[in-house]
C-alpha positions, 0 to 999 in steps of 0.5 A, spaced: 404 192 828 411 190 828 417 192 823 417 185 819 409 185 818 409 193 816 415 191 811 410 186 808 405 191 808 409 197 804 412 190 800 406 188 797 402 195 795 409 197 792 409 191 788 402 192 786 403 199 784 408 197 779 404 192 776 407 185 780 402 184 786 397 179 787 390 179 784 386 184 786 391 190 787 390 195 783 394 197 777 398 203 775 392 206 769 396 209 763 396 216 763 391 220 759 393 226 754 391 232 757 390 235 750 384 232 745 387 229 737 382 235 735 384 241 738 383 247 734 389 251 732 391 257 736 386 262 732 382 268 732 376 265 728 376 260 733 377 264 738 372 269 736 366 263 736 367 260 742 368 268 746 362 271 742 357 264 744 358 266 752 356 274 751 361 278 749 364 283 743 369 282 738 373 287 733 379 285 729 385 289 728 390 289 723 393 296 725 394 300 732 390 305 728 384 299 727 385 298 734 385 305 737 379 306 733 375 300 736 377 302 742 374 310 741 368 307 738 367 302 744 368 308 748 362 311 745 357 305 745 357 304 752 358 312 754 365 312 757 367 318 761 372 315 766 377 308 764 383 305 768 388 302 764 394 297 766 401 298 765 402 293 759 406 292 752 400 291 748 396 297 751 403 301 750 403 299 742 396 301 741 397 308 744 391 306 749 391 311 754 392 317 749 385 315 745 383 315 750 385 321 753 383 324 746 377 321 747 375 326 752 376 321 758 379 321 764 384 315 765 387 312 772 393 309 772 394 304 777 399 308 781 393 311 782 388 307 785 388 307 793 389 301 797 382 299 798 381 300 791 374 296 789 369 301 792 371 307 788 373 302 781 365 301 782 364 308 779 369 308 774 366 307 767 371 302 763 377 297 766 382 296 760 387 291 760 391 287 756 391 279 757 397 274 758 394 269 753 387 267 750 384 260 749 381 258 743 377 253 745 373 257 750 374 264 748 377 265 755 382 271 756 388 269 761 389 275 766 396 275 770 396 280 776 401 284 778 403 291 780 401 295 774 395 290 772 391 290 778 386 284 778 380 290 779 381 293 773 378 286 769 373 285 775 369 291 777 368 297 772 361 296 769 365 295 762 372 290 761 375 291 755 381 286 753 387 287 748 389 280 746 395 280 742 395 273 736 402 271 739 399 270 746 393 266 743 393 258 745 388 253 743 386 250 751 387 249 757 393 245 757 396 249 752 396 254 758 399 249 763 405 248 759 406 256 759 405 257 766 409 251 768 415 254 764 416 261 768 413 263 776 407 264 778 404 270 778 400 273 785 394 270 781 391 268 774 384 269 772 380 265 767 375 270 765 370 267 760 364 270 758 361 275 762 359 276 769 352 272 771 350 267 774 343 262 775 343 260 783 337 263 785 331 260 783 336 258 776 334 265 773 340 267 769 342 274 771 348 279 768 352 282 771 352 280 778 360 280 780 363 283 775 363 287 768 356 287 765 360 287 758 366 284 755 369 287 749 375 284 746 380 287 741 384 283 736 391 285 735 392 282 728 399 284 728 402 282 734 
């Protein structure tokens, strides 16, 4: 192909990509908005709905008192012995790890958990974090990875108990994206919604399969 005819070529589909090209082209489709007219406001009844509908728990908070208190009592529930807590403000405005402790548990730090640290997490009674947002729409908690908030703390525990702060909720997904555009990435982002399961074999609906077989999230009301 000579230069002449490839100029040609790339003349033509720039024309059509802008609209002015000759019948049969495609044309430039208008954008579609990411976000529906109807998206329900950041809220933790709706929330709640969308998160309780897939599986798990639910408690709000109005006071870190409330919030040590749903902890201390999910604590009981599910017969936690042992716990690894990340490194968060929100955990830090509750007093987490102290009710915890207070409870009778043992609690590992992240600077805690050895290099390969998953094997020994699958013993460990309870993961509790904190989460970079929550989505109304779906109920799903957004988890950003860093040095003081291991991914496996969510992941691997039989029990993932979330403290969600009402600033950090948002109404969907591409409200989230807005967020994550505006700052750098973190080393990972999990989007947990609901709890762990899976229907592949022979379609039978399993919990528990590659994750926390219960999920409880702790509305801060306050923050």
């Amino acid at each position: 192909m000579n230069a002449c005819a490839k100029m040609a070529i790339l003349g033509r589909l720039r024309a059509a990509v802008h609209g002015a090209g000759p019948s049969g082209f495609p044309r430039r489709a208008t954008a579609l908005p990411l976000r529906r007219a109807d998206a329900a406001a950041a809220d933790f009844n709706v929330f709640a709905k969308a998160l309780t509908a897939l599986g798990p728990t639910f408690e709000l908070a109005k006071t870190p008192e409330e919030a040590r208190a749903a902890l201390i009592g999910t604590m009981a529930r599910h017969g936690v012995k042992t716990a690894v807590a990340w490194e968060h403000a929100d955990l830090t405005a509750v007093g987490a790890v102290a009710a915890i402790e207070g409870a009778g548990a043992t609690v590992l730090a992240p600077a805690d958990l050895p290099e390969r640290a998953c094997p020994g997490l699958a013993a460990v009674d309870m993961g509790i974090t904190g989460a970079a947002y929550a989505l109304g729409a779906t109920g799903s908690l957004i988890l950003t990875a860093g040095p003081t908030m291991p991914r496996c703390a969510a992941l691997v525990p039989r029990l993932h108990v979330a403290l969600v702060a009402r600033s950090r909720l948002l109404p969907d997904l591409p409200a989230l994206a807005d967020r994550l555009a505006g700052a750098p990435m973190p080393s990972a982002v999990n989007c947990v919604t609901g709890v762990s399961s899976t229907g592949d074999i022979e379609f039978v609906y399993v919990r528990g399969v590659h994750g926390p077989l219960s999920v409880h999230v702790i509305g801060l009301d306050w923050l």
